[in-house]
C-alpha positions in Angstrom: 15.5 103.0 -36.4 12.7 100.6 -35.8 9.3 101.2 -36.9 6.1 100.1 -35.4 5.3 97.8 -38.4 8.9 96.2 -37.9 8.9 95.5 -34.1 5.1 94.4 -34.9 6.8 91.6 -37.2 9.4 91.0 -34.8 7.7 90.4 -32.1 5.0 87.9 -33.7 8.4 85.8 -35.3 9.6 85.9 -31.7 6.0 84.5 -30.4 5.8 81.8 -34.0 9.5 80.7 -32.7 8.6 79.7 -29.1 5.2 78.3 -29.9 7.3 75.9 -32.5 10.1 75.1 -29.6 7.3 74.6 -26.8 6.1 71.6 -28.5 7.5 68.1 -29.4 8.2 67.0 -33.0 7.2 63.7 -34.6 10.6 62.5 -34.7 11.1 63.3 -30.9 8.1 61.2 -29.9 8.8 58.4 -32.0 12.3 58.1 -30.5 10.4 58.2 -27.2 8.4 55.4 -28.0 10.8 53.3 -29.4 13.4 53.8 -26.1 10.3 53.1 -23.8 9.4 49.5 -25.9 12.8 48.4 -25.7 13.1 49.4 -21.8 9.7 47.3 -21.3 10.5 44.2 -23.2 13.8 43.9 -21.7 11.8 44.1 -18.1 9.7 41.7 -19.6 12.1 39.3 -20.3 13.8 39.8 -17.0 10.4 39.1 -15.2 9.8 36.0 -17.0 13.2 34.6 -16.6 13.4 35.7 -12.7 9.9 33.5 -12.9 11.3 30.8 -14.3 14.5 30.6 -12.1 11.9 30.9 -8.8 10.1 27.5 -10.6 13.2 25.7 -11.3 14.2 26.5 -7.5 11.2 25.5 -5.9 11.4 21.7 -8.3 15.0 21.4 -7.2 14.1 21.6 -3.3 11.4 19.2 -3.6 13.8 16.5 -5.6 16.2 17.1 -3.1 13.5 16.4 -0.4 12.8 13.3 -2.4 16.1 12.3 -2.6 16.9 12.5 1.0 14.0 11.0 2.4 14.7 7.6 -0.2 18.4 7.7 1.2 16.5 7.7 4.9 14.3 5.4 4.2 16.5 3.1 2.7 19.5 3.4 5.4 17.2 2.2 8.0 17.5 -1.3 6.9 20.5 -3.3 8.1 23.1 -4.0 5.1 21.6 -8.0 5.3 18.1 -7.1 4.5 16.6 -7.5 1.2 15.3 -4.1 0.6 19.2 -3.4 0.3 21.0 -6.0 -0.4 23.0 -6.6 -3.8 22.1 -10.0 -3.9 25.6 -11.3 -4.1 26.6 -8.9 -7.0 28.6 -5.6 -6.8 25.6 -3.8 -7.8 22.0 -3.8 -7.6 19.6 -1.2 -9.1 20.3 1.3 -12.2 20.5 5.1 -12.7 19.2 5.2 -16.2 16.7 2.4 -16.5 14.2 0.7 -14.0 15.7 -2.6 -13.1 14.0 -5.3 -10.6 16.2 -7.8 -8.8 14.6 -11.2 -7.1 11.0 -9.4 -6.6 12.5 -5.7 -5.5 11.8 -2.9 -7.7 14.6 0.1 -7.6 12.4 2.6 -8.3 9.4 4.7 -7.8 7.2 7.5 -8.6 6.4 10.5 -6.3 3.3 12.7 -7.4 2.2 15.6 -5.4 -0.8 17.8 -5.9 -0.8 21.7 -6.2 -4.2 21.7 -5.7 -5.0 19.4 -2.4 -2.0 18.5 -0.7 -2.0 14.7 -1.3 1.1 13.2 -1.6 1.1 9.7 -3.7 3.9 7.4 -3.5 3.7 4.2 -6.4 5.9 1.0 -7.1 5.6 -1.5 -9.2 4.5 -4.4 -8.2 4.2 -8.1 -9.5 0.4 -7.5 -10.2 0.6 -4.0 -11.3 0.8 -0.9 -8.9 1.0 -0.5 -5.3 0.6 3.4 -4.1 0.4 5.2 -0.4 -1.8 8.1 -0.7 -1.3 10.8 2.2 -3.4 13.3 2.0 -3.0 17.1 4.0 -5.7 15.4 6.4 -3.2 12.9 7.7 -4.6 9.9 6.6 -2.6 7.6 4.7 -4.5 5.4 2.5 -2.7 2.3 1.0 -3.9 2.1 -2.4 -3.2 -1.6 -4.3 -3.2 -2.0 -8.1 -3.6 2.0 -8.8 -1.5 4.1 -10.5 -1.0 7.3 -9.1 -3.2 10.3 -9.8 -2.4 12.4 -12.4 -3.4 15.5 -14.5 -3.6 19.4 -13.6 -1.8 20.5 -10.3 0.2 17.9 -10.2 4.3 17.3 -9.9 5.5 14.2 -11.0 8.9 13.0 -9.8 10.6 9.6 -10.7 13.5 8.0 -8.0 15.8 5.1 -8.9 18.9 3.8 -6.5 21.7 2.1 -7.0 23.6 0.0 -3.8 27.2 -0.8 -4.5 29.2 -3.2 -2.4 32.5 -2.5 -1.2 32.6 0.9 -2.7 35.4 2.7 -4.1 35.8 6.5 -2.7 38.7 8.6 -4.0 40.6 5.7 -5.0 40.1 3.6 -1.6 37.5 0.1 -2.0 35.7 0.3 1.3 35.7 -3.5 2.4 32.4 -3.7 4.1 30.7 -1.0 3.5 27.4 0.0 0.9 27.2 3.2 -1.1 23.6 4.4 -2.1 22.9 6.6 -4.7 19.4 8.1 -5.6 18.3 9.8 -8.6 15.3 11.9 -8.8 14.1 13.3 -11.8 11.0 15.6 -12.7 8.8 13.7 -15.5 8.7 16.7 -18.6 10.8 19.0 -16.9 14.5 18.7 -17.2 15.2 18.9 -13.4 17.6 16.0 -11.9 18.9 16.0 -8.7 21.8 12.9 -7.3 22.6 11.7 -3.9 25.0 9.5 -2.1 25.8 8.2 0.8 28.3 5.6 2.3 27.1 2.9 4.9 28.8 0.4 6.5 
């Protein structure tokens, strides 16, 4: 039989049990924290690495701009004209190094601005540098003996192109015909894009 002093002692280890299961031990919150950090820092690290891939992205679609309009621009001249000749060689131009052949220069730079929207295209030149600034405005400035801009907000591209004569495609020398290949690369960033083309 209970007596009043025993269901007195009952009841307040009943009430001194819940009030310690109601609330959360050290060990529990500490195993909380923990999962929480490593659930943020690997977010974290997939946030900075999604950023990074967007970057990358965005370089590689303005190197392959760059690349096709050079191809463009150097298409439009006929397969006598200097601008694309090989001089009598098999080759003319380099992918790994700047190389100039009787006064033409096979390669450039290609600086664009973050901040403004100016667009600056530079070769060298005999007498130093020769750049074509085009600024979001619309005017194009030709700019003689300047190197192009540089510093903050600005991406710096380089472009060299090689022409072979009589190419050979998949085993086949194309009598007659040019290829052009242009290689764009961003200056301390290792982003490199290659195109070709084959002209007759």
């Amino acid at each position: 039989m209970e007596t009043p002093q025993s269901h007195e002692a009952t009841a307040r280890n009943l009430a001194s049990a819940r009030s310690l299961s109601a609330g959360f031990s050290i060990v529990e919150i500490l195993v909380a924290i923990t999962v929480l950090s490593i659930g943020l820092s690997a977010m974290a690290a997939l946030v900075a690495q999604s950023l990074s891939g967007t970057e990358r992205a965005r370089y590689m679609a303005v190197a392959t701009t760059l690349a096709s309009e050079k191809l463009e621009d150097l298409n439009r001249w006929p397969s006598t004209a200097s601008q694309v000749s090989t001089f009598g060689s098999a080759t003319a131009g380099n992918l790994s190094t700047d190389t100039a052949a009787n006064g033409n220069h096979y390669y450039d730079d290609v600086d664009l601005s973050n901040t403004n929207g100016e667009v600056s295209e530079t070769v060298a030149t005999s007498t130093g540098y020769s750049s074509i600034d085009h600024y979001a405005t619309g005017v194009v400035t030709p700019n003689a003996n300047a190197a192009a801009p540089s510093g903050s907000g600005t991406m710096a591209f380089h472009r060299r192109w090689l022409i072979e004569a009589n190419p050979v495609v998949g085993g086949v020398t194309l009598t007659g015909s040019r290829r052009i290949t242009v290689l764009v690369s961003m200056v301390n960033q290792k982003v490199n894009f290659q195109m070709s083309v084959v002209r007759p």
